[in-house]
DRENVEXKOL-792846 format. One record per residue: x, y, z of N, C-alpha, C in turn. Coordinates in steps of 0.1 Angstrom, whole numbers, plus 5000, padded with zeros to 4 digits. Layout:
<sites>
X, Y, Z, X, Y, Z, X, Y, Z
...
</sites>
This chain:
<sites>
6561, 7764, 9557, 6564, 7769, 9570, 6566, 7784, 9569
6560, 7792, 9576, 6558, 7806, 9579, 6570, 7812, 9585
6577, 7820, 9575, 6589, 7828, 9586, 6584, 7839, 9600
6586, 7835, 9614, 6583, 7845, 9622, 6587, 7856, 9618
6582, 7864, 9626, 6581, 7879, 9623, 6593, 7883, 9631
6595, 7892, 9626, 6611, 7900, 9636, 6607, 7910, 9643
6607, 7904, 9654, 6608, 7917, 9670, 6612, 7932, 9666
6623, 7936, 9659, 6631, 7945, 9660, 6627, 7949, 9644
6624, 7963, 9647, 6619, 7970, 9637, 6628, 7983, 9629
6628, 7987, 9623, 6640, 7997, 9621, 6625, 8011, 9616
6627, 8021, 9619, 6621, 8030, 9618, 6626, 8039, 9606
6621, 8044, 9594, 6627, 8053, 9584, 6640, 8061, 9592
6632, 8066, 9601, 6642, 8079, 9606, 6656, 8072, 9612
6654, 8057, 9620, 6667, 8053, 9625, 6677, 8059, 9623
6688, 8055, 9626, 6702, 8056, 9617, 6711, 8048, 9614
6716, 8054, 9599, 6720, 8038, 9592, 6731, 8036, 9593
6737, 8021, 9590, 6751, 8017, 9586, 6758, 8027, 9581
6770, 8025, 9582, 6781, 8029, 9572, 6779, 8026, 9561
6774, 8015, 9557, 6777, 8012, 9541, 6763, 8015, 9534
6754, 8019, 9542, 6739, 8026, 9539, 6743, 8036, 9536
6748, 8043, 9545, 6753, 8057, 9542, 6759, 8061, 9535
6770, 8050, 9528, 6781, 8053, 9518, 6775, 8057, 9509
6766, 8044, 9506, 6754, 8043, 9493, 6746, 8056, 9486
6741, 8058, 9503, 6738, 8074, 9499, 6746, 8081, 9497
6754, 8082, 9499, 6763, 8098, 9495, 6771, 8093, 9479
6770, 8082, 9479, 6775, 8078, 9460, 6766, 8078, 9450
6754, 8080, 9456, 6743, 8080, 9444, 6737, 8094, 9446
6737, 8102, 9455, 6729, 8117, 9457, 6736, 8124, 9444
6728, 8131, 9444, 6727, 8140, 9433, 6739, 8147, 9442
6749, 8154, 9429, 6766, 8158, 9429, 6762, 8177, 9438
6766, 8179, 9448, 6763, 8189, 9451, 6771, 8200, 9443
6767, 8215, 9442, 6769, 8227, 9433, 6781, 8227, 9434
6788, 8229, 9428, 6805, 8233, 9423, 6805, 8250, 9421
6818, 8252, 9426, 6824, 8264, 9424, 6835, 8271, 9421
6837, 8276, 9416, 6848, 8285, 9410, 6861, 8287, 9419
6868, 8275, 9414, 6886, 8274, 9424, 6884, 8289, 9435
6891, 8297, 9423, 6896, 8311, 9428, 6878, 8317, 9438
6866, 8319, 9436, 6861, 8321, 9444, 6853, 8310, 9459
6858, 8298, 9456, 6858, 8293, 9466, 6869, 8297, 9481
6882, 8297, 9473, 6893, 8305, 9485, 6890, 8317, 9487
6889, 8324, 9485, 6885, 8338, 9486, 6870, 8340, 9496
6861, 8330, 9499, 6854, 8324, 9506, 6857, 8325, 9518
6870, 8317, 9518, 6872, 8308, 9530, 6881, 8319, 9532
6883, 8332, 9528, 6895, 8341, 9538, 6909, 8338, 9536
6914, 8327, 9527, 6924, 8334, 9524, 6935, 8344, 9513
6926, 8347, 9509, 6927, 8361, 9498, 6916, 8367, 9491
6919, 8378, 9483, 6911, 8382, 9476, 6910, 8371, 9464
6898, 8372, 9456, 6897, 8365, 9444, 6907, 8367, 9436
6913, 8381, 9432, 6918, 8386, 9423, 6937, 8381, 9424
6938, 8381, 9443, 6952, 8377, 9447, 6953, 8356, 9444
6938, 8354, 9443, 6936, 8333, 9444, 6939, 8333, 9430
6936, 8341, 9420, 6940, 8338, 9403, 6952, 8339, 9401
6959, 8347, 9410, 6973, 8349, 9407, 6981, 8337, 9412
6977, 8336, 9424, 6986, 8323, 9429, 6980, 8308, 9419
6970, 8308, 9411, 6962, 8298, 9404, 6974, 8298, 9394
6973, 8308, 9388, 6986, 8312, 9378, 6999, 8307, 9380
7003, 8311, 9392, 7019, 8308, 9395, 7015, 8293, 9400
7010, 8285, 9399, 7011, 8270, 9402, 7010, 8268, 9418
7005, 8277, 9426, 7008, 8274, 9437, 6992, 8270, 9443
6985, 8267, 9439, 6974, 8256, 9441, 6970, 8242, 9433
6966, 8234, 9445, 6963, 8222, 9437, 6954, 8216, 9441
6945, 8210, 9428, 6932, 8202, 9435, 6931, 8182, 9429
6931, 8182, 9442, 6929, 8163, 9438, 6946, 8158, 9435
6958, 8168, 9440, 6969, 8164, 9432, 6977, 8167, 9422
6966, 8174, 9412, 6968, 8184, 9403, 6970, 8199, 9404
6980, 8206, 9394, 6979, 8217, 9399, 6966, 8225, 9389
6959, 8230, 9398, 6951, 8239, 9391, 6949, 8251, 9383
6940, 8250, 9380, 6938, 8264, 9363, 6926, 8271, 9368
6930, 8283, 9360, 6920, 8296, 9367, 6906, 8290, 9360
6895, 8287, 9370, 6887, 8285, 9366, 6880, 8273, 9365
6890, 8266, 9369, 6886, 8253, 9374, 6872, 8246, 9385
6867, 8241, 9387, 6854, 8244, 9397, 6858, 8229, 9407
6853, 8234, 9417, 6858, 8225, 9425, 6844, 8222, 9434
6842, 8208, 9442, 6832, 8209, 9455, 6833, 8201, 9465
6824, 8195, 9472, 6827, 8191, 9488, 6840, 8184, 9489
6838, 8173, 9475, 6849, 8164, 9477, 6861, 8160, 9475
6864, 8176, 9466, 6875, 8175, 9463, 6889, 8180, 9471
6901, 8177, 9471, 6910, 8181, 9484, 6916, 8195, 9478
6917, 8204, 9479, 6925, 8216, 9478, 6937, 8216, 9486
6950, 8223, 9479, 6955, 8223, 9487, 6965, 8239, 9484
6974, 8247, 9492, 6978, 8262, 9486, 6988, 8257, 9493
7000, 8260, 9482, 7015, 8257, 9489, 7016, 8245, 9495
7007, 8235, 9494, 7018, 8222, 9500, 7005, 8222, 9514
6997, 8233, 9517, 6986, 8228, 9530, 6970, 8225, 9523
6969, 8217, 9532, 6958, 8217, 9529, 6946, 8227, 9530
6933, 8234, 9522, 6927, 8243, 9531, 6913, 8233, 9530
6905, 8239, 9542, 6890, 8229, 9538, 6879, 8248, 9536
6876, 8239, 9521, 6864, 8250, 9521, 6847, 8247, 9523
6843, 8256, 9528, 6827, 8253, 9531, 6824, 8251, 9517
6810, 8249, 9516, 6802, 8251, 9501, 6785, 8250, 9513
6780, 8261, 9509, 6766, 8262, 9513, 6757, 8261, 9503
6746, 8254, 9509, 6734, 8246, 9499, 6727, 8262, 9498
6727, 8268, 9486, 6720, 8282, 9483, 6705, 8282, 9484
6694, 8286, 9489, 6684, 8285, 9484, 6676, 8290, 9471
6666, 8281, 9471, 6663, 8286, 9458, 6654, 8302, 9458
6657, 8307, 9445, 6651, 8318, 9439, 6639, 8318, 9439
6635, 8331, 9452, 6619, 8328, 9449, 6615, 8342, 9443
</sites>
C-alpha cells in the first residue's frame, strides 16, 4: 500500500522550527573571536589601553569568570564590567581580496 503524497510542501527558503534552528546554530562553524580588551573598546566604553586596566583590576567578567588581559571572547559569550552587563557587536569581516 502506497503512502499518499503530502499536500503541504516546505520550500528550502521556508522558515524553520526552533529546534531546526537551534541545530543550526550548534553545529555552524564557531564565529571569529576577539580580543576581551578590543572588543569593549569597540562597543565605546573605553579606550583599549583604559579595558586592560580595568581587565587587570578584576573588574570584568566573562561567562562568570573574571577575566585576563587577552582573553578572546565572541557572540556567545556574556560579558559583564562592574556587575552590568555590556552586549558587544562582532561583525562578519570580509574577506581579503
Amino acid at each position: 500500500m502506497a503512502r499518499p503524497t503530502s499536500p503541504i510542501r516546505r520550500s528550502p527558503a521556508a522558515p524553520m522550527g526552533r529546534a531546526a534552528s537551534r541545530l543550526q546554530q550548534a553545529i555552524a562553524p564557531e564565529a571569529a573571536s576577539e580580543r576581551l580588551q578590543k572588543a569593549l573598546a569597540s562597543a565605546g566604553i573605553g579606550s583599549r589601553r583604559e579595558m586592560e586596566e580595568w581587565i587587570a583590576e578584576g573588574r570584568v567578567q566573562v561567562n562568570g569568570e573574571t577575566a585576563t588581559i587577552g582573553s578572546k571572547v565572541g557572540p556567545r559569550d556574556v560579558v559583564k564590567v562592574s556587575g552590568r552587563r555590556v552586549y558587544l557587536r562582532f561583525d562578519e569581516k570580509p574577506p581579503a581580496s
